[in-house]
N, C-alpha and C positions, 0 to 999 in steps of 0.2 A: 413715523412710518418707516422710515428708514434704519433705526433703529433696529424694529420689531424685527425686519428684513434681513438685517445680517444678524440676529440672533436665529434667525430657521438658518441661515446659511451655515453656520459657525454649525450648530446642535446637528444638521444633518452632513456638513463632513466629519463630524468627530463620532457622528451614527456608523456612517459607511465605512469608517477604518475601523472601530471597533468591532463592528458586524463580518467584515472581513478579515480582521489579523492582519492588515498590511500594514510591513513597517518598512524603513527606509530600504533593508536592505532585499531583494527579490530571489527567488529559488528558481533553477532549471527543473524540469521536469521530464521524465521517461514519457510520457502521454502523446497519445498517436494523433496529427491532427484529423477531426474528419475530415471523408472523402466524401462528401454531397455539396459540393459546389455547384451545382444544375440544379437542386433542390431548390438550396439557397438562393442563388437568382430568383427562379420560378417564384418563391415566396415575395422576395422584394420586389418583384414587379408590381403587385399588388398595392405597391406605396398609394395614399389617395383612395384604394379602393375597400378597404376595410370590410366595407356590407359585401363584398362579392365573395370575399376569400371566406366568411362566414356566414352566409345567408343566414336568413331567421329563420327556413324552411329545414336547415341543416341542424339549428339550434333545437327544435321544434322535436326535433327527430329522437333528440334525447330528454329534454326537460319540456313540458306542456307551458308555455307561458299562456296568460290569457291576454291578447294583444288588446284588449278592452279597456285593462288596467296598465297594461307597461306603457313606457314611454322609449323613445328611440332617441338615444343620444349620440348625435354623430357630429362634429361640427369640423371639417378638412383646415385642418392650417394652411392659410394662403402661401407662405416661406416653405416650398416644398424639402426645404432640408428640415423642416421642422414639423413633418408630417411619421416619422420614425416614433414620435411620442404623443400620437393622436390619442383618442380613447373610441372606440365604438361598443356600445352597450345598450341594453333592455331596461329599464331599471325599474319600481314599482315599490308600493309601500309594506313593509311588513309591522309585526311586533312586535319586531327587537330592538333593544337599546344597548348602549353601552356606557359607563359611567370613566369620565376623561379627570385628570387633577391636571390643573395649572394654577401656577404661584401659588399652590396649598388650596384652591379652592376645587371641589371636584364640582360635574357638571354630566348630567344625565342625558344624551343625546338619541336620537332617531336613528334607527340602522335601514337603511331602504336593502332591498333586493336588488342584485344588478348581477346579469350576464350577458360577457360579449371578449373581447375581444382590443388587444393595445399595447402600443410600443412594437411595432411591425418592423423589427430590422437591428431597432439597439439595447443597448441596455448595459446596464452599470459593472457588471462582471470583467470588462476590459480592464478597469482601472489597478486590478487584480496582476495584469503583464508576467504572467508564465512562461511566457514562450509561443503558447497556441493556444487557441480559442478554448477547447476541451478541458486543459489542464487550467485555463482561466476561470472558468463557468465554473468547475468543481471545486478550485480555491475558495469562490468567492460565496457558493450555494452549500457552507458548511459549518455546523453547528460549532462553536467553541467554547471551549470550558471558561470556567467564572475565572480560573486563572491566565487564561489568556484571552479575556475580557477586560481584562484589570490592565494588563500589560500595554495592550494595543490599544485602551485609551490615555492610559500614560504617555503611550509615543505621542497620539493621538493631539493632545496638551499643549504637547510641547512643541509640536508643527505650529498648533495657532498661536502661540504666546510667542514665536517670532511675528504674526503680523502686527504691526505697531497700531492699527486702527480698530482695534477690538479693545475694548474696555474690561477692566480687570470684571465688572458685572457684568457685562455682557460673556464674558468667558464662563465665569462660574454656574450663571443661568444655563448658558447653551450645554454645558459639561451635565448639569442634571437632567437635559431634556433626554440629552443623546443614552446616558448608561439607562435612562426609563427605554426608548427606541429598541436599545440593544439587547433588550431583558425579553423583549416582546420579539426579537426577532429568532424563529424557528423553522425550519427549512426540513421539507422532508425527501430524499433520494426518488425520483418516479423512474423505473426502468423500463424497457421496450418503448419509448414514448420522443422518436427524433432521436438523435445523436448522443442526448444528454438529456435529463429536465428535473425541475426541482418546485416541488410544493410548498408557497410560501403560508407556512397559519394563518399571519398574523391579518394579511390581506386577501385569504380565499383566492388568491391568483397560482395556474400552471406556467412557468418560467420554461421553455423550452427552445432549446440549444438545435438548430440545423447550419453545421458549415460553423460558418461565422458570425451567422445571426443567428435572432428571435424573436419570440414574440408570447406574447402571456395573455393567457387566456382567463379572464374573470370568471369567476359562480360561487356570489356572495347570497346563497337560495335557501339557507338552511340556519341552525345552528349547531347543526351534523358538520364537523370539520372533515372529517370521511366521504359523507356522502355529496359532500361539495368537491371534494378531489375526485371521485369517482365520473360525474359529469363533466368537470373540465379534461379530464383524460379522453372522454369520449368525442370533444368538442374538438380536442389539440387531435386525434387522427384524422376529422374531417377536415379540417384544413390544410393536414401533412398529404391526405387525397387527390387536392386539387394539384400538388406536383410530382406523383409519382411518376 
């Protein structure tokens, strides 16, 4: 088990440098930081409150769930610092699938529906260090070419192959998982939408940037990648609402 554990650990930092082109050395950036620090509170106050900042009556308003079939997944992390990576969502059965390959065997899985709401405040575009939140979020929320895919998990390699406690198979494993990860990772620009915000494909989630937080709104309702970004846009104003 422990094993299996630091191979996701390993596959998903060498996902996240790859996905973002960060390499040792960092770039200053011209980019303004924003000005909605009252927003940004006002949103993080919400920590714990997930269902308020997005009612289902608010959800309701734009996509019809039938509450007969969804189920309500909210479950509050006790470790209030660990309440930034809750999840709050609708979720319900559809008939889609999607077909997964691990170690060469593929495997045909269940896609459920699910809209809502999570990661109320953090999220992984820090790691990115710009200078400002803005110039962070846009580093890290941006498509890179197959040649600087290639580059950044070279650096990427070569970060983990100093940790001494990773096994040359474990290395090699987690390196195929992560360039599979980084293939699938596409990111689409949403403008007028908070400060900053970005459409991620591959997970039907809105990334949106107020201040120095965020928070991503799920609408995994379709197999319309459009019209699934089209609902969470309308999702991420209601809850930009509750702090204007």
């Amino acid at each position: 088990m422990k094993t299996f554990k630091n191979l996701i650990g390993t596959a998903f930092l060498l996902f996240i440098i790859s996905c973002s082109g960060k390499s040792e050395d960092t770039e200053s950036s011209s980019e303004s930081e924003p000005q909605a620090s009252n927003n940004a509170s006002c949103i993080f106050s919400y920590i714990g409150k997930y269902d308020q900042l997005l009612p289902i009556e608010n959800i309701q308003k734009h996509y019809n769930i039938d509450l007969a079939n969804a189920r309500k997944k909210y479950q509050i992390s006790k470790d209030v610092k660990s309440q930034v990576r809750d999840t709050y969502m609708y979720s319900w059965k559809s008939d889609r699938t999607k077909t997964v390959e691990f170690g060469g065997n593929k495997m045909v899985l269940p896609i459920s529906n699910q809209i809502g709401l999570k990661w109320l405040g953090d999220d992984l575009y820090k790691i990115m260090d710009k200078g400002n939140s803005l110039a962070s979020f846009k580093a890290f929320y941006k498509n890179v070419s197959k040649t600087e895919m290639q580059a950044a998990l070279s650096q990427a390699e070569k970060q983990v192959s100093k940790d001494k406690n990773i096994d040359e198979a474990t290395k090699n494993t987690a390196m195929d998982m992560a360039q599979g990860m980084a293939k699938e990772a596409k990111f689409v620009e949403v403008n007028g939408v908070g400060d900053a915000a970005a459409w991620v494909v591959s997970d039907n989630s809105l990334v949106v940037l107020v201040g120095d937080k965020t928070f991503q709104i799920l609408a995994e309702i379709s197999a319309d990648s459009q019209a699934n970004k089209n609902v969470a846009i309308e999702l991420a104003k209601e809850v930009l609402k509750k702090c204007e």
